[in-house]
C-alpha positions as CSV (number, residue, x, y, z in Angstrom):
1,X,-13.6,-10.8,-29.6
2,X,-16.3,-8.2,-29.4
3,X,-18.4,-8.3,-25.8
4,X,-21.9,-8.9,-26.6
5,X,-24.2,-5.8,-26.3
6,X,-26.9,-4.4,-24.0
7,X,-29.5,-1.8,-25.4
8,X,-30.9,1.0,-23.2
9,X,-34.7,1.8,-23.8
10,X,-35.4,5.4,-25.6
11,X,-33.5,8.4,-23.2
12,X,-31.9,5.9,-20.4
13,X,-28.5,7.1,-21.4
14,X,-28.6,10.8,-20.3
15,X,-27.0,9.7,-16.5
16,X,-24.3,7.8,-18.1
17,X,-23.7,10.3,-20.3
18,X,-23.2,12.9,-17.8
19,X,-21.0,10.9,-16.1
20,X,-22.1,8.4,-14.1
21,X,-21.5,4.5,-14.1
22,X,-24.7,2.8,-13.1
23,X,-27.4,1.4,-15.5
24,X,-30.6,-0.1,-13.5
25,X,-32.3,-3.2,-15.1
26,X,-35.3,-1.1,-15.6
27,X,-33.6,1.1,-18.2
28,X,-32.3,-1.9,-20.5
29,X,-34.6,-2.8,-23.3
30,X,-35.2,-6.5,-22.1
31,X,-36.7,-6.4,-26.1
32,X,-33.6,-6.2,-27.6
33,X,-31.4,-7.3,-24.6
34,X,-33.6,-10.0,-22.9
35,X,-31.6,-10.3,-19.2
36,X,-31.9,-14.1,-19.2
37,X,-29.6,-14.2,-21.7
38,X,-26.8,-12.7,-19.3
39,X,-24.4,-14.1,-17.0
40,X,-23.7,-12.5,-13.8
41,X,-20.0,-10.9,-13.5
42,X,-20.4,-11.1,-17.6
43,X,-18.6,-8.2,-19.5
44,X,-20.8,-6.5,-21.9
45,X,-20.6,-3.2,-24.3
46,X,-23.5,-0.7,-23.3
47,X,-25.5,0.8,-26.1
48,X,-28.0,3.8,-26.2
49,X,-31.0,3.4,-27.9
50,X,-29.6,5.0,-30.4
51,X,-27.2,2.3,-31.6
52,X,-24.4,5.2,-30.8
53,X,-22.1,3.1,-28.2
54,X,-21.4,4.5,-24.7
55,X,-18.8,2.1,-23.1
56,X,-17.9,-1.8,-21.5
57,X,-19.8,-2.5,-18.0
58,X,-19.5,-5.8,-16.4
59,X,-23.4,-6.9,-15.9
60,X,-25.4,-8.6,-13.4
61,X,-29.0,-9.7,-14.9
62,X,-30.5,-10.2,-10.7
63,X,-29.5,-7.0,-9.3
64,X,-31.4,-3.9,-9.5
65,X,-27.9,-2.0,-10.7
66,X,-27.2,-4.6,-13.6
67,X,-24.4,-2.3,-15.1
68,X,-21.6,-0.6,-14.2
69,X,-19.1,0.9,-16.4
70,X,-15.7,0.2,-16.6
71,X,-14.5,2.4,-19.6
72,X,-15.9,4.8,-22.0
73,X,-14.5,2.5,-24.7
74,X,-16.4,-0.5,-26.0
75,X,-14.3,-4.2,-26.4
76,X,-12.0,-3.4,-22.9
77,X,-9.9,-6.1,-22.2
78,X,-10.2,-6.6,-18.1
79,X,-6.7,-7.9,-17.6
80,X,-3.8,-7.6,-15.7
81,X,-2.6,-4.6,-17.7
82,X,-6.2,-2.7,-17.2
83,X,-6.2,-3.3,-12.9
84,X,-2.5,-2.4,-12.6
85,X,-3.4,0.7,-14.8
86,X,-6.3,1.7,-12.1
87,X,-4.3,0.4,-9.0
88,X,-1.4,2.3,-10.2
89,X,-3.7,5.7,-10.5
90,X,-4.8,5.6,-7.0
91,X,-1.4,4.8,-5.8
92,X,0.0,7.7,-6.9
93,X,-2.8,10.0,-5.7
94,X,-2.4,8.7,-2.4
95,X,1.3,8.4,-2.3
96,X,0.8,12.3,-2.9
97,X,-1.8,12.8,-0.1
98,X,-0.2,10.7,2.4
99,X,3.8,10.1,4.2
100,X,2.9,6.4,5.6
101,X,1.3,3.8,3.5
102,X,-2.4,3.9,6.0
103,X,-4.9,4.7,3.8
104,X,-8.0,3.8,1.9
105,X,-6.1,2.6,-1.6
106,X,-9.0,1.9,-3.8
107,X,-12.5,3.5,-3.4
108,X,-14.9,1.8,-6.2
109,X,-16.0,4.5,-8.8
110,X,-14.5,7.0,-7.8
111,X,-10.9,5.1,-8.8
112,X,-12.4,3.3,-11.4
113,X,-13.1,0.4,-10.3
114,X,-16.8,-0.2,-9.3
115,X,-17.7,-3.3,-6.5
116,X,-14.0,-3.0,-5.2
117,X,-12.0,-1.5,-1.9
118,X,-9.1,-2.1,-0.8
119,X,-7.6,-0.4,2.6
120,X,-3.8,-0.3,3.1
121,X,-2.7,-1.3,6.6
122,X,1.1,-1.3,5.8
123,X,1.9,-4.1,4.1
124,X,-0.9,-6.1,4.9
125,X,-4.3,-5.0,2.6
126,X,-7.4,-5.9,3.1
127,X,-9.9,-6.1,-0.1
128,X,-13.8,-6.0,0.3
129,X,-15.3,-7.3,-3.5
130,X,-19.0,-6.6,-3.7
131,X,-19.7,-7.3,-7.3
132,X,-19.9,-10.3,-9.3
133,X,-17.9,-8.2,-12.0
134,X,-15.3,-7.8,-9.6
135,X,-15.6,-11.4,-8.2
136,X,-15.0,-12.9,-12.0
137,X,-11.9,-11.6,-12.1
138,X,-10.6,-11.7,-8.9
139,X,-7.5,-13.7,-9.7
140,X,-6.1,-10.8,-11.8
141,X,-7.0,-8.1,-9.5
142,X,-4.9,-10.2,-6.4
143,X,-2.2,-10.6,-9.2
144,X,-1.9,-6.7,-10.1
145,X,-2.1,-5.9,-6.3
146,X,0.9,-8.4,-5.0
147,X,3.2,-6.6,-8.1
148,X,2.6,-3.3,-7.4
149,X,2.5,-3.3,-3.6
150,X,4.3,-6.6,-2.6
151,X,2.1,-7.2,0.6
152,X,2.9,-9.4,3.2
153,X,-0.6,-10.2,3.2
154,X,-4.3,-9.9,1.3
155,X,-7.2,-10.7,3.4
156,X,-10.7,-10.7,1.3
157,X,-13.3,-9.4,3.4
158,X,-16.3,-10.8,2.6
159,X,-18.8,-10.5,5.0
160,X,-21.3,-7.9,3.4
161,X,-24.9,-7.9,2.3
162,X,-23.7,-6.7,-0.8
163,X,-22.4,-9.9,-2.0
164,X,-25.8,-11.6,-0.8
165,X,-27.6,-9.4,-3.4
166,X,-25.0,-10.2,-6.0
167,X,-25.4,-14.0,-5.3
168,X,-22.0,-14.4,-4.0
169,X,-20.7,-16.2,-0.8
170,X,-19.5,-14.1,2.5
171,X,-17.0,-16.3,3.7
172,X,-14.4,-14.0,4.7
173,X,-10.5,-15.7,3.6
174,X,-6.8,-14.7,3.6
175,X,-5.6,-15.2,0.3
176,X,-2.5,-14.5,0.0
177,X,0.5,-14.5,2.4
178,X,0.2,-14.7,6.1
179,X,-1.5,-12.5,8.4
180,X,1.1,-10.8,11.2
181,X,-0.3,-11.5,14.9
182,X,-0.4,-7.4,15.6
183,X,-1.8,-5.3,12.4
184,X,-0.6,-1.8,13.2
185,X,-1.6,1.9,11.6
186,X,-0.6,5.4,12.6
187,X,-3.6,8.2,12.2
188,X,-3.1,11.8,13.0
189,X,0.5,10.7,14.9
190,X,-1.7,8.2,17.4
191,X,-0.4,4.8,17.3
192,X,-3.6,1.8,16.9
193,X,-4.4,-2.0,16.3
194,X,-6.6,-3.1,13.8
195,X,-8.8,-6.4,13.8
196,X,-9.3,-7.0,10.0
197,X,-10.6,-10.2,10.2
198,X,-13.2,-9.6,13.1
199,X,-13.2,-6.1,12.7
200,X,-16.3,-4.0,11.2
201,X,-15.9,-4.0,7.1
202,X,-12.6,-3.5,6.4
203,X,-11.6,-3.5,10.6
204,X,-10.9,0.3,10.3
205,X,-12.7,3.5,8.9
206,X,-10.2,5.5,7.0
207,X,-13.0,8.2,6.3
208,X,-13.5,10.2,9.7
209,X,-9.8,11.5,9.4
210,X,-9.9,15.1,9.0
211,X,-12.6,15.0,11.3
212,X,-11.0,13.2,14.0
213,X,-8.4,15.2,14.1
214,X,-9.9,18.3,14.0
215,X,-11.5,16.8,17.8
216,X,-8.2,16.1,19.0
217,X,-7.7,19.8,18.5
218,X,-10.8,20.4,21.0
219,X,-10.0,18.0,23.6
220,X,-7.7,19.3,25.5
221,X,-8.9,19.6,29.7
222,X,-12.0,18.5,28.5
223,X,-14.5,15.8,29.5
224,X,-15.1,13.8,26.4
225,X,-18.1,11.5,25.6
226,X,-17.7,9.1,22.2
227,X,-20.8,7.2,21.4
228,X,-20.1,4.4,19.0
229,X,-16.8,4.5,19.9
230,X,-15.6,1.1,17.8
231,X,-12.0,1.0,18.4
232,X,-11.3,4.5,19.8
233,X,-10.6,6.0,16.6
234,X,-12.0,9.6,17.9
235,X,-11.5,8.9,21.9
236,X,-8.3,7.4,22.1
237,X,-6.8,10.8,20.1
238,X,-8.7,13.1,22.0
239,X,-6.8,11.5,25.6
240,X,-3.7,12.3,23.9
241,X,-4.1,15.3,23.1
242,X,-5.2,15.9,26.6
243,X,-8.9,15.3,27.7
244,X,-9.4,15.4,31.4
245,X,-11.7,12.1,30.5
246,X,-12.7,10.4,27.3
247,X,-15.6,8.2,27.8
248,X,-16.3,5.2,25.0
249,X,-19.5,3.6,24.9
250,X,-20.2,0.6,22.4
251,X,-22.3,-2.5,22.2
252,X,-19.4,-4.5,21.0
253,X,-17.6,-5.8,23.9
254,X,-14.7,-7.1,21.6
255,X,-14.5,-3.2,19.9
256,X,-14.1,-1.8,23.4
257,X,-11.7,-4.6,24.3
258,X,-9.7,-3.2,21.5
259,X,-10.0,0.3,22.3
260,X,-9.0,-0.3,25.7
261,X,-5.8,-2.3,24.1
262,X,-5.5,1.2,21.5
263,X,-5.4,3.3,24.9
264,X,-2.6,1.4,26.2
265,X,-0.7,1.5,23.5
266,X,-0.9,5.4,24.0
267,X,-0.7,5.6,27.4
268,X,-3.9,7.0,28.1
269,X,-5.7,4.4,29.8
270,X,-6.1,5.7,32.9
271,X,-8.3,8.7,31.6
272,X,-10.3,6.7,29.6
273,X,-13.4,4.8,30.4
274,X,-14.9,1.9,28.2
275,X,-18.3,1.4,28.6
276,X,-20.8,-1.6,26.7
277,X,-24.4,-0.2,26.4
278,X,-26.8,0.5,23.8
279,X,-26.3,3.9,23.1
280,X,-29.5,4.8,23.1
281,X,-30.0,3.7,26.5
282,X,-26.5,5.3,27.9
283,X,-27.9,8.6,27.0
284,X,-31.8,8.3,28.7
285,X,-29.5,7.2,32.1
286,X,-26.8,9.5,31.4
287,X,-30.1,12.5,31.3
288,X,-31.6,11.0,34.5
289,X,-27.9,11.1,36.5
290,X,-27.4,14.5,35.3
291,X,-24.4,14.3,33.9
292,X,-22.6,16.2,31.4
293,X,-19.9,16.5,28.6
294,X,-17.7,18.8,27.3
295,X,-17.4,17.0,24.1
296,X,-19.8,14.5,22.7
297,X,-18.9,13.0,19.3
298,X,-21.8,10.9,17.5
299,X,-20.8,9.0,14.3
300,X,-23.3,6.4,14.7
301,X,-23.3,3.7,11.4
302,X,-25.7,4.0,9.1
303,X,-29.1,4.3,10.0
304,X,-30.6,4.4,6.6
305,X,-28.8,1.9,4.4
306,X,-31.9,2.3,1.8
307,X,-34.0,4.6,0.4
308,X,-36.9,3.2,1.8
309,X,-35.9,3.2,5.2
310,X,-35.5,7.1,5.4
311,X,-38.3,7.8,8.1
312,X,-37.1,5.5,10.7
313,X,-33.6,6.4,10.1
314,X,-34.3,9.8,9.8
315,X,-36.3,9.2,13.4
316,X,-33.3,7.3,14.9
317,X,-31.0,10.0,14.0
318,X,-33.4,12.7,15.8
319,X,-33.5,11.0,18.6
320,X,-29.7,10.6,18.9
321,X,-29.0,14.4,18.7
322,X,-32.1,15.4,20.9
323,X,-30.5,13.2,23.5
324,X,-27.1,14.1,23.5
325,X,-27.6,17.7,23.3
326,X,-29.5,16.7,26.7
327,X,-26.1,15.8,28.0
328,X,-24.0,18.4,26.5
329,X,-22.8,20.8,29.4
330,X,-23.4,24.6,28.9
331,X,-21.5,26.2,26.0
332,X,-20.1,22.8,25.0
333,X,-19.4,21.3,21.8
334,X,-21.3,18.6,20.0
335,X,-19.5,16.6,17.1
336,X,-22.8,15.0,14.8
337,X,-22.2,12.7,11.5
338,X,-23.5,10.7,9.5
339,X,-22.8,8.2,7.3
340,X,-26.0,7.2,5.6
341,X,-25.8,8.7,2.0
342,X,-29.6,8.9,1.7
343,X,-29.6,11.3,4.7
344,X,-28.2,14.2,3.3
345,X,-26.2,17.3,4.7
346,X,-29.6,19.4,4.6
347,X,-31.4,16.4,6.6
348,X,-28.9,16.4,9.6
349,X,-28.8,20.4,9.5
350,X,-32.5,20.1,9.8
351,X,-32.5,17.5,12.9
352,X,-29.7,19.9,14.4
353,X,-31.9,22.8,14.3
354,X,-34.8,21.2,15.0
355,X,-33.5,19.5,17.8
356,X,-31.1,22.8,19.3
357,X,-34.8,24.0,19.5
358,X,-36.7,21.5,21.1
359,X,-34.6,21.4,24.0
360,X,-34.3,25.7,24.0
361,X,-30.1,25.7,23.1
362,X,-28.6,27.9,20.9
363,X,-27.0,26.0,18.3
364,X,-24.5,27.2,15.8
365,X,-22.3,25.2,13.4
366,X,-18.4,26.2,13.5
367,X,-16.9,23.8,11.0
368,X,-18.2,21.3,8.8
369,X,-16.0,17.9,7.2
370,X,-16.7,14.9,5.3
371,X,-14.4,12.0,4.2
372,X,-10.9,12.0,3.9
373,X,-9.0,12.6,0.4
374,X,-8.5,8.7,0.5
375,X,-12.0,8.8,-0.6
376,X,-12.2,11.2,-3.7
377,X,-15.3,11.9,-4.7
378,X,-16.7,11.3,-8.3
379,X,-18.4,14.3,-9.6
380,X,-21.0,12.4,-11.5
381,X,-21.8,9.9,-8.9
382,X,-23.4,11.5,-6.0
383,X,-23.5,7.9,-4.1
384,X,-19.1,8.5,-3.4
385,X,-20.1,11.6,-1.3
386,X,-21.6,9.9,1.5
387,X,-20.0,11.4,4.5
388,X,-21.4,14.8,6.6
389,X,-19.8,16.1,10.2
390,X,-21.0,19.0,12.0
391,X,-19.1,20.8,14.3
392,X,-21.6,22.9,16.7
393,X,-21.3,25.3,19.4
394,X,-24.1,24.9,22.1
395,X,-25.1,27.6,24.6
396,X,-27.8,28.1,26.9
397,X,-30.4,29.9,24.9
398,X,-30.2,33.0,23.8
């Protein structure tokens, strides 16, 4: 049975047809395709203006993206068939990438599969669903995952904004199987515990790999400060690969609870130091003590979630930078990312410079990384390459 269709107005097909998945509402001709007549999660063929057809999208008529493509073909059947297909895909990459089974599995577009990840902890997965598309045919997609990977456990994590805007619940729930008392990964040979269930979006962030490593590398006799520290994904590394000191601060007392348990189960405890501030507020006392770091790593989250909140964000991540270059000790090494995708590489290259100056350091960049090869990047959708690290050398000025 054909999928009923959904006109784009006169020239609203060029994105698509260079590759990307999204269509806007403001680019369907609500003429010809009145959105009322649509029911969220509903499967629909996209048409150009044209009448030429340019694929099947599952459709949400109260979101500002309404569309998102799921094939180049009109008519797809969403079954079990078509989400083992794309599970399969993604398996194999990452079987290829990756000797233990800790890795991001599924990252939306960029494996086909818009609204949907799914991070592998093992045998236990946890699946974050942000679409109403997705949500419709969640059933199949648990189905295709518990065939292929034979999980011990699949907890949906649903405790994002995302699904608000989608008009879907965020009632996080384990749906499958029976969720082990210890959930337990291995990154860059340093043992960890994960929270999924509590735990920040998925409980761990797959992305900062290459980076991460690339800091333990560094650490070694030095005197290491990680702000936003979560779990001790960049700290607890950096102690074992010998830090004289790794100091984690977080506002989360139940992240740094967890990163203290993460530094036991290394052994690195007793050079490590777990502090709950506001960040923002460590660094002004931090400046006024006069104390320095070897190392400072700042991966704050994302302080521009939306377009429109550039300026403050942009402001916010100033202020972090100028700040910790303030407690950078001579000739040391500052570690600056960002996750924000509206903030781009040029934006935190500017606030680097910018900032390098205003305090009279001379400030080069070394190395530069971004997200792991567990999320690929789709060369028509901008939005999967999100991530931006900058490795810089600091000196006294020049």
């Amino acid at each position: 049975m054909a999928h009923p269709e959904i006109f784009l107005k006169n020239h609203e097909d060029k994105r698509l047809r260079q590759g990307h998945l999204w269509v806007f509402s403001n680019e369907v001709d609500s003429k010809r395709s009145p959105l009322e007549h649509y029911q969220a999660g509903q499967l629909v063929n996209i048409t150009g203006n044209d009448g030429k057809a340019l694929g099947t999208a599952y459709f949400n008529p109260n979101t500002l993206i309404c569309g998102r493509l799921l094939s180049r073909k009109s008519n797809l059947k969403c079954d079990l068939r078509f989400f083992k297909n794309r599970i399969s895909n993604a398996l194999a990459l990452r079987e290829k990438l990756f000797p233990k089974p800790f890795y991001r599995l599924i990252f939306g577009e960029s494996d086909g599969l818009p609204g949907l990840v799914v991070d592998r902890f093992g045998q236990v997965l946890a699946v974050q669903i942000t679409t109403a598309g997705i949500e419709q045919h969640k059933n199949i997609l648990i189905e295709a995952l518990i065939e292929l990977i034979a999980p011990v456990c699949i907890v949906l994590k649903n405790d994002n904004s995302q699904r608000e805007l989608e008009g879907l619940g965020t009632e996080s729930e384990i749906i499958y199987g029976q969720l082990p008392a210890e959930v337990n990964i291995e990154e860059n040979n340093t043992q960890f515990q994960v929270d999924i269930i509590n735990g920040q979006k998925t409980g761990w962030f797959y992305d900062h790999r290459i980076s991460r490593a690339r800091l333990a590398s560094l650490a070694p006799n030095k005197r290491v400060l990680d702000l936003f520290s979560y779990t001790g994904a960049w700290g607890v590394p950096a102690a074992l690969n010998g830090a004289q000191e790794v100091v984690c601060v977080d506002a989360s007392e139940s992240a740094l609870n967890l990163a203290l348990l993460n530094a036991k189960i290394n052994k690195v405890d007793q050079r490590m130091q777990f502090i709950r501030s506001d960040v923002f507020e460590f660094l002004k006392h931090a400046r006024l003590e006069n104390e320095h770091f070897d190392v400072i790593v700042l991966d704050p989250p994302a302080l521009v979630k939306r377009k429109k909140d550039f300026k403050q964000g942009y402001e916010a991540y100033r202020r972090l930078n100028d700040l910790a270059l303030q407690v950078l000790s001579p000739n040391g090494l500052l570690i600056s990312a960002s996750c924000s995708y509206h903030l781009s590489p040029t934006n935190l290259h500017e606030i680097l410079r910018a900032s390098a100056r205003h305090i009279d350091r001379h400030l080069v960049f070394f190395d530069q990384t971004g997200q792991g090869p567990d999320h690929p990047v789709h060369p028509g959708i901008p939005e999967t390459h999100y991530l931006k690290t900058f490795f810089c050398a600091v000196s006294p000025s020049l």
